[in-house]
N, CA, C and O atoms as CSV, one atom per row, in Angstrom:
chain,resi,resn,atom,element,x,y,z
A,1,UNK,N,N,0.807,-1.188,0.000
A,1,UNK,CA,C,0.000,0.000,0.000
A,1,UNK,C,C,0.859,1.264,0.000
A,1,UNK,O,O,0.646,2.203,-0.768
A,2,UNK,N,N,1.844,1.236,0.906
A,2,UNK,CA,C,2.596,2.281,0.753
A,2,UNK,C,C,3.238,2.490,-0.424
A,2,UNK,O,O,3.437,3.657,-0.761
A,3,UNK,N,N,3.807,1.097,-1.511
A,3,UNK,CA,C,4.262,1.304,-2.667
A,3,UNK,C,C,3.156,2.589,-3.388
A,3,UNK,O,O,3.479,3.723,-3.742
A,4,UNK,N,N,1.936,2.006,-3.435
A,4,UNK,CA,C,0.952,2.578,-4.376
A,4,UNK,C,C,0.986,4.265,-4.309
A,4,UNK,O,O,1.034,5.094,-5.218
A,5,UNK,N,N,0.934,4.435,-2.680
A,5,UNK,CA,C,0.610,5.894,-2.281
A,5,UNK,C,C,1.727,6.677,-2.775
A,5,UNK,O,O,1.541,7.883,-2.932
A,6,UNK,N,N,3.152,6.044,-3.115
A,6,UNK,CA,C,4.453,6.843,-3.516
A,6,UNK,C,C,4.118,6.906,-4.839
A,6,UNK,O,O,4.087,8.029,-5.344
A,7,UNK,N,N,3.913,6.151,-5.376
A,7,UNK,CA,C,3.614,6.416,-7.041
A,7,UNK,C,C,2.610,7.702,-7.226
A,7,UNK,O,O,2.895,8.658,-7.946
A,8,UNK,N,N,1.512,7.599,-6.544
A,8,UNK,CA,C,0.799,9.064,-6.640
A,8,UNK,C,C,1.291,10.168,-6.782
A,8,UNK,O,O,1.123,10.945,-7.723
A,9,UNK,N,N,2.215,10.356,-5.431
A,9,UNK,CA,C,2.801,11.367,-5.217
A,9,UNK,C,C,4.172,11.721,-6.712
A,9,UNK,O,O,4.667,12.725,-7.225
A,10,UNK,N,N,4.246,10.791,-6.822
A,10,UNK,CA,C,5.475,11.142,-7.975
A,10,UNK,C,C,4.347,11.299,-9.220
A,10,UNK,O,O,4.713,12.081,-10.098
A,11,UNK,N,N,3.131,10.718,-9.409
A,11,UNK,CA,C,2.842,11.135,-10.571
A,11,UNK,C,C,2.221,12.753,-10.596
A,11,UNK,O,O,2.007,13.282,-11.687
A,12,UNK,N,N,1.989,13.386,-9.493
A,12,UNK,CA,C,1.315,14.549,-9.126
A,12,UNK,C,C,2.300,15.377,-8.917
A,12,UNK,O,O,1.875,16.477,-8.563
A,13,UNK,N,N,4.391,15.265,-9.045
A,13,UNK,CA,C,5.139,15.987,-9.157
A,13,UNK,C,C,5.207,15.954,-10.372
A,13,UNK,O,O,5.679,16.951,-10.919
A,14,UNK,N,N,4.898,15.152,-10.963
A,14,UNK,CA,C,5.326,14.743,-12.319
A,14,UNK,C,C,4.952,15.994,-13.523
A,14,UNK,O,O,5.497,16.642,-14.417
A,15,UNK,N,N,3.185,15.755,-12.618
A,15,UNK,CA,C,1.994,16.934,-13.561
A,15,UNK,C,C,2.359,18.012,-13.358
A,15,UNK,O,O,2.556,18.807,-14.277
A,16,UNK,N,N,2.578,18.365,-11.829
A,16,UNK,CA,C,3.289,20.015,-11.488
A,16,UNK,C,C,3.981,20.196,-12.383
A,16,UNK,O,O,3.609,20.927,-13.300
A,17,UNK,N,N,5.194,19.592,-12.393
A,17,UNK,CA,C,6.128,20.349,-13.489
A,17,UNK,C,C,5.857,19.953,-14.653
A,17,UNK,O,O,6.308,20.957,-15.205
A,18,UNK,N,N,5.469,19.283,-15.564
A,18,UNK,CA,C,4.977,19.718,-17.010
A,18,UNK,C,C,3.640,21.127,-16.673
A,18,UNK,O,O,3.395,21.913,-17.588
A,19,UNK,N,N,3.190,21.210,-15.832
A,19,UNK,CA,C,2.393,22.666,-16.110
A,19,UNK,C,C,2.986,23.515,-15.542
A,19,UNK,O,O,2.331,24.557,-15.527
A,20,UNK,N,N,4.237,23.616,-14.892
A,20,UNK,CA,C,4.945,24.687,-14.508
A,20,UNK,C,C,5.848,24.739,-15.952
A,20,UNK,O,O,5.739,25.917,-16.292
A,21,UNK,N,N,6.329,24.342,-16.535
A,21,UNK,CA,C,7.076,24.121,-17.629
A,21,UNK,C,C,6.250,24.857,-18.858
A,21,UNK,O,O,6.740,25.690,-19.621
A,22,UNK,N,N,4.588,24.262,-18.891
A,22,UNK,CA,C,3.746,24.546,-19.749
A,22,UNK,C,C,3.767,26.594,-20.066
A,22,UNK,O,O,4.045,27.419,-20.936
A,23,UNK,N,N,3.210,26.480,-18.524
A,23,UNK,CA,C,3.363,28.003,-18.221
A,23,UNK,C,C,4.521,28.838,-18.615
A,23,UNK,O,O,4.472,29.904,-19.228
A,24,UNK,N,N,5.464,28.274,-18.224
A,24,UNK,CA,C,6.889,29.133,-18.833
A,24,UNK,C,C,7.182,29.289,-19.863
A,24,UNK,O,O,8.118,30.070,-20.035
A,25,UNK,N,N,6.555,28.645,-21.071
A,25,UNK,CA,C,6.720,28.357,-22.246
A,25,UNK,C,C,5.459,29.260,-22.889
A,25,UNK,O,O,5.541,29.888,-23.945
A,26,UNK,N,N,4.497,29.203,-22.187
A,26,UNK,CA,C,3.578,30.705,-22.752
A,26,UNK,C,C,4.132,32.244,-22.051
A,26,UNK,O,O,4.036,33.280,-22.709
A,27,UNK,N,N,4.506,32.236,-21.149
A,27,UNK,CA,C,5.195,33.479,-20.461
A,27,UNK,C,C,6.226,33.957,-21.355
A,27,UNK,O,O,6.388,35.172,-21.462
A,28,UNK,N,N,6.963,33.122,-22.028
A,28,UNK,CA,C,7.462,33.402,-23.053
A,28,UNK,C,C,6.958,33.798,-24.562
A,28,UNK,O,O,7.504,34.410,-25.480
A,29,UNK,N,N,6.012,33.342,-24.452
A,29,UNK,CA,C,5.563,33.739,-26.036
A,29,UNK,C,C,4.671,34.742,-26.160
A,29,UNK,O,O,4.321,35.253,-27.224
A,30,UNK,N,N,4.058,35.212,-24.361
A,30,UNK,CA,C,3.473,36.572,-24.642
A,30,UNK,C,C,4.344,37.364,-24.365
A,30,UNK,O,O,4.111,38.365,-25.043
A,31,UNK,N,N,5.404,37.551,-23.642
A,31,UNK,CA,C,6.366,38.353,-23.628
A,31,UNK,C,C,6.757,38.841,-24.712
A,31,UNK,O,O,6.542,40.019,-24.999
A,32,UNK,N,N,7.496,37.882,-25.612
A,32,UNK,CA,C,7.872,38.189,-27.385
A,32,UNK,C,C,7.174,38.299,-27.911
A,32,UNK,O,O,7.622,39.006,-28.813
A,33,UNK,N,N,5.769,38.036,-28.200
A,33,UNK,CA,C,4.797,38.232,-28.966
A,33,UNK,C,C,4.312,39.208,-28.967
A,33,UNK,O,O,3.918,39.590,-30.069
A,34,UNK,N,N,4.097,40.048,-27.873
A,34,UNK,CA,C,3.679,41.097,-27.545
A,34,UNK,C,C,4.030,42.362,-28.294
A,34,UNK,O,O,3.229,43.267,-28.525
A,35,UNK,N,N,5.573,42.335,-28.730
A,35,UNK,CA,C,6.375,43.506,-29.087
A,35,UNK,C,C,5.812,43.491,-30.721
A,35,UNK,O,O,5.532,44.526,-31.327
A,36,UNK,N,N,5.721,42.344,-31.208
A,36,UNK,CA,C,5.918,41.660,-32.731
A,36,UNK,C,C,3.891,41.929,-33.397
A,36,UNK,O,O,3.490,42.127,-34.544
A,37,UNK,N,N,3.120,41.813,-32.119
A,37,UNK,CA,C,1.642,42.063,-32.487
A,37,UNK,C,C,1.961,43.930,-32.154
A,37,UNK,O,O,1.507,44.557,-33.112
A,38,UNK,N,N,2.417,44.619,-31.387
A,38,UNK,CA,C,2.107,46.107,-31.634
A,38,UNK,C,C,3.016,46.391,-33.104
A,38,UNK,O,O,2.439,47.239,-33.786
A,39,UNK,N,N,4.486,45.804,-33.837
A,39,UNK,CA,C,4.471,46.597,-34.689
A,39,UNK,C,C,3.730,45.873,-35.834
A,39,UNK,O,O,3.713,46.562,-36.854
A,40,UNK,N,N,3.229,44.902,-35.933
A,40,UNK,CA,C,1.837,44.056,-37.578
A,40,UNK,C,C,1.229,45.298,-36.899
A,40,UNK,O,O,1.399,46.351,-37.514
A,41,UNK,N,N,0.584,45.357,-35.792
A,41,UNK,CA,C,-0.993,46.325,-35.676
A,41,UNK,C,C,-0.403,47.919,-36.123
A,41,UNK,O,O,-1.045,48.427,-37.042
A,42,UNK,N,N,0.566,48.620,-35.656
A,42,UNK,CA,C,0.805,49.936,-36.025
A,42,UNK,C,C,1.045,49.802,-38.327
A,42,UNK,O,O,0.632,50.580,-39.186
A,43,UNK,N,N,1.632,48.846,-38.433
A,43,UNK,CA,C,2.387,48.284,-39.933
A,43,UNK,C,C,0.700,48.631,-40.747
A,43,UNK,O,O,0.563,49.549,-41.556
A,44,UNK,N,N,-0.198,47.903,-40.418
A,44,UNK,CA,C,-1.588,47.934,-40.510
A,44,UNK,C,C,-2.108,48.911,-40.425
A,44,UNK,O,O,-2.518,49.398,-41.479
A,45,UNK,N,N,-2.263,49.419,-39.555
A,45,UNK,CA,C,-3.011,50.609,-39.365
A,45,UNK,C,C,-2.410,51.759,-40.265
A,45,UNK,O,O,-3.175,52.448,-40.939
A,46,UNK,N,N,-0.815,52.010,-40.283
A,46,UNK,CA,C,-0.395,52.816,-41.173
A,46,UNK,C,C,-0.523,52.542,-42.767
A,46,UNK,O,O,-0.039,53.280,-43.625
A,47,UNK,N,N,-1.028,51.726,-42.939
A,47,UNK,CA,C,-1.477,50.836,-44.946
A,47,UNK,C,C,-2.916,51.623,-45.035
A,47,UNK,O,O,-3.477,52.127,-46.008
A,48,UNK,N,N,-3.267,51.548,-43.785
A,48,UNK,CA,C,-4.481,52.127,-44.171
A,48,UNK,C,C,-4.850,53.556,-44.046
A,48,UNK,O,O,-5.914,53.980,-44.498
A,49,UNK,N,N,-3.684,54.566,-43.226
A,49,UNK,CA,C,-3.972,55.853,-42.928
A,49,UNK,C,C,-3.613,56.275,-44.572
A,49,UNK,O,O,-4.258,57.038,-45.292
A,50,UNK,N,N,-2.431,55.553,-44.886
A,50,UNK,CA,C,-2.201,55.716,-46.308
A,50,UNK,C,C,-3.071,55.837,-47.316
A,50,UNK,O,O,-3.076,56.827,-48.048
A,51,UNK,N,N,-3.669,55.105,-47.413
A,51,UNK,CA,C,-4.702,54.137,-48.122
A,51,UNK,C,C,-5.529,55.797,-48.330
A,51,UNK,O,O,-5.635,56.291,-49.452
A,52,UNK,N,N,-5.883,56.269,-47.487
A,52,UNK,CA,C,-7.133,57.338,-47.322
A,52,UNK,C,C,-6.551,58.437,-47.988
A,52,UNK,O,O,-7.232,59.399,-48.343
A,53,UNK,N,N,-5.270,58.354,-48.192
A,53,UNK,CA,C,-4.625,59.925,-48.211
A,53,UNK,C,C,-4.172,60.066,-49.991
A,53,UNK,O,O,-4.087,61.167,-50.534
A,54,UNK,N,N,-3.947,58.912,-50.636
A,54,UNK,CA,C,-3.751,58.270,-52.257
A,54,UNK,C,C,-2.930,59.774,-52.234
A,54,UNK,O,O,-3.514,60.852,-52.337
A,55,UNK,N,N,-1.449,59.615,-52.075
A,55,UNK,CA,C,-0.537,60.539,-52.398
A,55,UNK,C,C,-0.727,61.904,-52.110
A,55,UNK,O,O,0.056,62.518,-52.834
A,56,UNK,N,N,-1.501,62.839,-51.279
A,56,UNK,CA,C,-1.369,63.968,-50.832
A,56,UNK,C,C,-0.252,64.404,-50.563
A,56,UNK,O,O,0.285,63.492,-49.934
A,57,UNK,N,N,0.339,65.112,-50.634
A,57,UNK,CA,C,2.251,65.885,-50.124
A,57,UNK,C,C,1.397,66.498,-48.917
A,57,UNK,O,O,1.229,65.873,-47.869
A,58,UNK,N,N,0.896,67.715,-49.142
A,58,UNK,CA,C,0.209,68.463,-48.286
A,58,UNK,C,C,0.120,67.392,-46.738
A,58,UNK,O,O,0.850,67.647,-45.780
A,59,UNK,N,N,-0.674,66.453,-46.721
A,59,UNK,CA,C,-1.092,66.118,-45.770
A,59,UNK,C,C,0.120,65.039,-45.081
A,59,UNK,O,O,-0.176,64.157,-44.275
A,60,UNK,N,N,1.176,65.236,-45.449
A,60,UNK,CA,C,2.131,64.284,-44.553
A,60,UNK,C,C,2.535,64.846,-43.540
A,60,UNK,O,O,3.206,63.932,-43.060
A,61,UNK,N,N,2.654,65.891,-42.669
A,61,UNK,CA,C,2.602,66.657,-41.800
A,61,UNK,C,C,1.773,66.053,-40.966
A,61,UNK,O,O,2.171,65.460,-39.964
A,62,UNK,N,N,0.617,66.144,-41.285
A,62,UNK,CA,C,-0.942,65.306,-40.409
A,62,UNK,C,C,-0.745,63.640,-40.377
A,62,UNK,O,O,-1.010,62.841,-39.479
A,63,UNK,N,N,-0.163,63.430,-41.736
A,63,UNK,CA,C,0.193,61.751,-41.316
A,63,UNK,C,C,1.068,61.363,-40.257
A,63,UNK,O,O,0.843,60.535,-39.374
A,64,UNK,N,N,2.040,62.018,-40.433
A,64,UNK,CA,C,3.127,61.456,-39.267
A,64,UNK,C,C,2.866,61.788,-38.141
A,64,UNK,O,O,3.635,61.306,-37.310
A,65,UNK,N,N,1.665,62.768,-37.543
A,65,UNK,CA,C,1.258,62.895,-36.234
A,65,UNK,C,C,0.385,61.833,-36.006
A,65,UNK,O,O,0.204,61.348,-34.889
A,66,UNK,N,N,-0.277,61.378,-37.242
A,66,UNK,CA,C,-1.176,60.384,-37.094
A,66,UNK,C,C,-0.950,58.997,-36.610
A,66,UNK,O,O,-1.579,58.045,-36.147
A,67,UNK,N,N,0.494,59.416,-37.010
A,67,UNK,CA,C,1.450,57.472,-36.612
A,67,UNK,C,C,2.139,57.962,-35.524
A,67,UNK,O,O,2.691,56.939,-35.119
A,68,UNK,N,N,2.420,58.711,-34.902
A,68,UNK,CA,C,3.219,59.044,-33.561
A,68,UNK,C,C,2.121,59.324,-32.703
A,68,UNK,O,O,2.456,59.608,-31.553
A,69,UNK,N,N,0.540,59.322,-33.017
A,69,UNK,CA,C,-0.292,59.438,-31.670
A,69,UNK,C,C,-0.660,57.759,-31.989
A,69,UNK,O,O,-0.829,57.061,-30.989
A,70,UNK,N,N,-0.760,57.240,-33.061
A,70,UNK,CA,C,-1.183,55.808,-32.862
A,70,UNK,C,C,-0.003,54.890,-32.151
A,70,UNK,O,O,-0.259,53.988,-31.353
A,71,UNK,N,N,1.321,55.262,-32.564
A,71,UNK,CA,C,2.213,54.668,-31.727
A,71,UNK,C,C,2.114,54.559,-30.224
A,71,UNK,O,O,2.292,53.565,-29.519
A,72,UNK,N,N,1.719,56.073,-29.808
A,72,UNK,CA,C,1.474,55.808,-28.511
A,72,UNK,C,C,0.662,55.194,-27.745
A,72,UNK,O,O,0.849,54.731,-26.620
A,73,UNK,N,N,-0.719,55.211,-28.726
A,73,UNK,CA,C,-1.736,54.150,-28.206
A,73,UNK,C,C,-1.125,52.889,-28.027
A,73,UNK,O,O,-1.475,52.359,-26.972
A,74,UNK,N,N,-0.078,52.024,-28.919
A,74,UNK,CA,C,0.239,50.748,-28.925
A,74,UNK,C,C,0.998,50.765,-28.189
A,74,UNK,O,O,1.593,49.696,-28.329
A,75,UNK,N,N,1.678,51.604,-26.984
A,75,UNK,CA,C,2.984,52.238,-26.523
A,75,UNK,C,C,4.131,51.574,-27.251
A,75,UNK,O,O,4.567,50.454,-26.984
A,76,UNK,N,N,4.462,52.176,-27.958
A,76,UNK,CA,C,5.695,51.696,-29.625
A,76,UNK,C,C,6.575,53.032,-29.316
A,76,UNK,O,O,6.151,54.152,-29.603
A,77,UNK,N,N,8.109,52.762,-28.574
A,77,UNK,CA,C,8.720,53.938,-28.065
A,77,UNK,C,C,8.825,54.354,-29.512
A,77,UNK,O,O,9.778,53.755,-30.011
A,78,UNK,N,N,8.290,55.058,-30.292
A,78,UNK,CA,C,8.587,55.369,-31.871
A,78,UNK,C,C,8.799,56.978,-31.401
A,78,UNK,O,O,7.938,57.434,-30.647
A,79,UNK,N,N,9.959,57.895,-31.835
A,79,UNK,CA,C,10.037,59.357,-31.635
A,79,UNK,C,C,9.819,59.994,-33.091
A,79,UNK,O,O,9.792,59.190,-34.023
A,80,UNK,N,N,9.695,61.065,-33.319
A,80,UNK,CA,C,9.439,62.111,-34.646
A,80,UNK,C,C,10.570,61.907,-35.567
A,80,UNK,O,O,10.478,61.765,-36.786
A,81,UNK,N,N,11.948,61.906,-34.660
A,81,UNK,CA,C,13.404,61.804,-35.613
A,81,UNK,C,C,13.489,60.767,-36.167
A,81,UNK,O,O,14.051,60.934,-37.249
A,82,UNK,N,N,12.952,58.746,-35.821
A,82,UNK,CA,C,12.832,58.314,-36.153
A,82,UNK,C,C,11.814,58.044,-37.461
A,82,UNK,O,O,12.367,57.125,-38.064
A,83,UNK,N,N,11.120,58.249,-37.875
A,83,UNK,CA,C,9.742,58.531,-38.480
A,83,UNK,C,C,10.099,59.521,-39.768
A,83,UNK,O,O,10.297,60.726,-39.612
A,84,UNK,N,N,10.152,58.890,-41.000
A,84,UNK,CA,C,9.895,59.443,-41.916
A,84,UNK,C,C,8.824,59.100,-42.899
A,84,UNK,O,O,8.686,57.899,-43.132
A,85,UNK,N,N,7.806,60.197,-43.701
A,85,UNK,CA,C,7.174,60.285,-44.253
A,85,UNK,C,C,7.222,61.284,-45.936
A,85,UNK,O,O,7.473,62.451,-46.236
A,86,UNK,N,N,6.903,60.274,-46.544
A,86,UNK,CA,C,7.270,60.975,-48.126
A,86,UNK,C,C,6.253,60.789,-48.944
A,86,UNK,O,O,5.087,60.466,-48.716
A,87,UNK,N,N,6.805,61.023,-49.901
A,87,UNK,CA,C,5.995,60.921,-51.439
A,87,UNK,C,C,6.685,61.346,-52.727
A,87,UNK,O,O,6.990,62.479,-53.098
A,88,UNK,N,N,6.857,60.185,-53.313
A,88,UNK,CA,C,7.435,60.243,-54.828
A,88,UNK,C,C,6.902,60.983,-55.618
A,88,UNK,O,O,5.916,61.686,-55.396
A,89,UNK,N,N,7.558,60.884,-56.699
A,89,UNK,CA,C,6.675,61.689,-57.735
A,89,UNK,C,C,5.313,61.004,-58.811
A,89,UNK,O,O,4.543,61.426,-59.674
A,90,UNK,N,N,5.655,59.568,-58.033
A,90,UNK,CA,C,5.038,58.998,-58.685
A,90,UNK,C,C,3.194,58.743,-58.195
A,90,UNK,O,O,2.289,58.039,-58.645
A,91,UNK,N,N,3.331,59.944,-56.821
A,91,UNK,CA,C,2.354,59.984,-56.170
A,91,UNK,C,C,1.949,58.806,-54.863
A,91,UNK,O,O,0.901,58.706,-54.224
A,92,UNK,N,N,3.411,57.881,-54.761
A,92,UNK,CA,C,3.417,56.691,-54.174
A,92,UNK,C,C,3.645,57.238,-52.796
A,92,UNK,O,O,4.352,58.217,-53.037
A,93,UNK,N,N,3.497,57.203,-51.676
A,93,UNK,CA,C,3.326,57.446,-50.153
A,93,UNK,C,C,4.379,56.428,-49.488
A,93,UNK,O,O,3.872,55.319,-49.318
A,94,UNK,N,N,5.398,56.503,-49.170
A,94,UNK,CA,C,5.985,55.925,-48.143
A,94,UNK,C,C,6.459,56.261,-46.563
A,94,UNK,O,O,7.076,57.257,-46.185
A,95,UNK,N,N,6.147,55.516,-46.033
A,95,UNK,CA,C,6.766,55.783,-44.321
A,95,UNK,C,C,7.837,54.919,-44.373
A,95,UNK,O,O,7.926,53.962,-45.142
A,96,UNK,N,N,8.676,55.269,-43.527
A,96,UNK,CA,C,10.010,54.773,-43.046
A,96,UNK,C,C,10.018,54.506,-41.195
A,96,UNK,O,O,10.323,55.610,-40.745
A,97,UNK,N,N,9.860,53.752,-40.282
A,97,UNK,CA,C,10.351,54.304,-39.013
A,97,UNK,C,C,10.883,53.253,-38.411
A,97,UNK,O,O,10.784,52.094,-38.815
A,98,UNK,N,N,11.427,53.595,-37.491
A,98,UNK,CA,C,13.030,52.102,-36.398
A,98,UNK,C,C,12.341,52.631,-35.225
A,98,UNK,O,O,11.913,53.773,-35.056
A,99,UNK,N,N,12.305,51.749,-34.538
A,99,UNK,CA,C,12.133,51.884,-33.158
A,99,UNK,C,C,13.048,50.536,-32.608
A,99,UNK,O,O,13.607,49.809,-33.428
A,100,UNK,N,N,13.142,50.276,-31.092
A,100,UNK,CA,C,13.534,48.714,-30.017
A,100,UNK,C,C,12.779,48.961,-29.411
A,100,UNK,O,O,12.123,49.999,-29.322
A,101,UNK,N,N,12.743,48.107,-28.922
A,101,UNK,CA,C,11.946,47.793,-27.545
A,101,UNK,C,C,12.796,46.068,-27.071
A,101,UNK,O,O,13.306,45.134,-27.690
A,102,UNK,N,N,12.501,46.467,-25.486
A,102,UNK,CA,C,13.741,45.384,-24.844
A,102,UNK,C,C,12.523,44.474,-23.947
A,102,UNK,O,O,11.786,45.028,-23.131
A,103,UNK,N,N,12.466,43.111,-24.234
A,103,UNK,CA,C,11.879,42.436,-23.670
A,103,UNK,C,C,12.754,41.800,-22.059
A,103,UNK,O,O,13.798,41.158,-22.170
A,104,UNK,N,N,12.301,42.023,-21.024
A,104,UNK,CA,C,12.724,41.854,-20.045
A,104,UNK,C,C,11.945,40.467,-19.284
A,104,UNK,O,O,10.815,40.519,-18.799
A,105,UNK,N,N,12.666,39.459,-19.301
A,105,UNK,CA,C,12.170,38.187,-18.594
A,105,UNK,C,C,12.411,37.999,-17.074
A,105,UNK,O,O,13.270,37.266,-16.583
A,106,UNK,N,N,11.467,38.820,-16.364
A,106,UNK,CA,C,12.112,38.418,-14.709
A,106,UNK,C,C,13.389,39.313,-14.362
A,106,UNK,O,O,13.789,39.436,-13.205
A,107,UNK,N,N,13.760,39.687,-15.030
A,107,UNK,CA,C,15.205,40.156,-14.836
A,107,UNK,C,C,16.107,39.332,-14.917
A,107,UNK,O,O,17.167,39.952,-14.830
A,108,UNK,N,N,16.290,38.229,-15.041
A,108,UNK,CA,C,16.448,37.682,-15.547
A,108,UNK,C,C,17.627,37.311,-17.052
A,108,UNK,O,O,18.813,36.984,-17.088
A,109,UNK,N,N,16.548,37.573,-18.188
A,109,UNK,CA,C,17.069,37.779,-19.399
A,109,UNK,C,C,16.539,38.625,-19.937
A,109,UNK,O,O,15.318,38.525,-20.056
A,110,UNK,N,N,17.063,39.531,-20.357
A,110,UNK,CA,C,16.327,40.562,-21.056
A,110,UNK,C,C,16.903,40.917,-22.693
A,110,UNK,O,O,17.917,41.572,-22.455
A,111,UNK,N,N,16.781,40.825,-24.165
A,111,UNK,CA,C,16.764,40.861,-25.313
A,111,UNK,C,C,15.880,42.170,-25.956
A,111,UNK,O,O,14.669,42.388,-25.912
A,112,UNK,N,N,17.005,42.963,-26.581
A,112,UNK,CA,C,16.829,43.895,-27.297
A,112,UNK,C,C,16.321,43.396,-29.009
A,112,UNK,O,O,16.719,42.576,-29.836
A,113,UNK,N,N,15.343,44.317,-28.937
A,113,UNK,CA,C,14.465,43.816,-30.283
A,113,UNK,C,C,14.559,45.157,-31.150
A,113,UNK,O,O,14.120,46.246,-30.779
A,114,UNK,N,N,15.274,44.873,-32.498
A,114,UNK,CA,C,15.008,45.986,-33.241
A,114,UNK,C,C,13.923,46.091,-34.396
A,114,UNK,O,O,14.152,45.142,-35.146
A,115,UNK,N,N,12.717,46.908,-34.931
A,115,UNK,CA,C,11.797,47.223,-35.883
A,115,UNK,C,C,12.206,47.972,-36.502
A,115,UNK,O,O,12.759,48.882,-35.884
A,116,UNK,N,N,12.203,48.053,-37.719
A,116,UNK,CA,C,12.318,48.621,-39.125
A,116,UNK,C,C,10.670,48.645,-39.904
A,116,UNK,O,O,10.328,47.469,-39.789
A,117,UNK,N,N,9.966,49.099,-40.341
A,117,UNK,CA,C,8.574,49.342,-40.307
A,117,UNK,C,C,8.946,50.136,-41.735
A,117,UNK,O,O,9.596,51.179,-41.660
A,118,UNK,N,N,8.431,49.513,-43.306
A,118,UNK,CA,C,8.632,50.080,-44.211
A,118,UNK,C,C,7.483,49.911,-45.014
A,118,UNK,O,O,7.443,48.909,-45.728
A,119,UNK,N,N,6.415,50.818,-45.028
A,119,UNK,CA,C,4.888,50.844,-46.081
A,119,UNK,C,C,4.832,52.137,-47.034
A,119,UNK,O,O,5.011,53.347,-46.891
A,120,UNK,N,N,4.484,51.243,-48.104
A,120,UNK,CA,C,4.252,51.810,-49.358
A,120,UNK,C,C,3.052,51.947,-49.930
A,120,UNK,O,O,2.792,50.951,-50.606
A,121,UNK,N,N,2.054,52.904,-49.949
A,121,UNK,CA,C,0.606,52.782,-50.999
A,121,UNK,C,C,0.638,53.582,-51.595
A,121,UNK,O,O,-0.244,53.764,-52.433
C-alpha cells in the first residue's frame, strides 16, 4: 500500500512540473509576442492611414502625427526623428520608421528587439 501511495505522489510531481514548464513556455511567447503584435498592428493601421490619403504631399505633416499618436496608443517607443514620411513623384506614399523595444524576462534575461517598419501605398 505504501508502494501505491508513492507512485501518486510522484505522478502529481510529475503533472506540477509539465504545467509549470507549460506556463513558462507561454510566459514566453506573450512576452515576445507582444512587441511583434504592436508593430503588424501599427504596420496595418499605417497601410491604411495611407490608403485614405492616395498621395497627398500636403497632408504628410498630419500623417506622421497620425502614426506618432497611434504609436502611442500601442505604446511603440517610436520618436518624430525616427519617423519618416514621403511621397514620390510617382504619387506613391511611403513611411520609413526604427524603433527597439527590450523584452525583459524576470530580470532575468532581457533581449533587445530591433523594428524597421517600411509601407508603401
Amino acid at each position: 500500500m505504501s508502494q501505491t501511495v508513492r507512485l501518486d505522489n510522484q505522478g502529481f510531481i510529475k503533472g506540477f512540473l509539465i504545467l509549470a514548464v507549460l506556463v513558462g513556455i507561454v510566459y514566453v511567447i506573450i512576452m515576445f509576442g507582444g512587441p511583434y503584435y504592436r508593430y503588424n498592428t501599427l504596420r496595418s493601421n499605417t497601410k491604411d492611414m495611407l490608403s485614405m490619403e492616395s498621395g497627398n504631399p500636403e497632408r504628410m505633416p498630419a500623417i506622421k502625427q497620425q502614426i506618432l499618436e497611434e504609436a502611442g496608443k500601442l505604446k511603440i517607443p517610436l520618436v518624430e526623428s525616427n519617423l519618416d514620411v514621403s511621397v514620390s513623384p510617382t504619387k506613391v506614399m511611403k513611411v520609413k520608421a526604427r524603433w527597439s523595444e527590450v523584452v525583459n524576462l524576470m530580470d532575468y534575461y532581457s533581449k533587445k528587439i530591433d523594428f524597421d517598419m517600411d509601407v508603401e501605398y
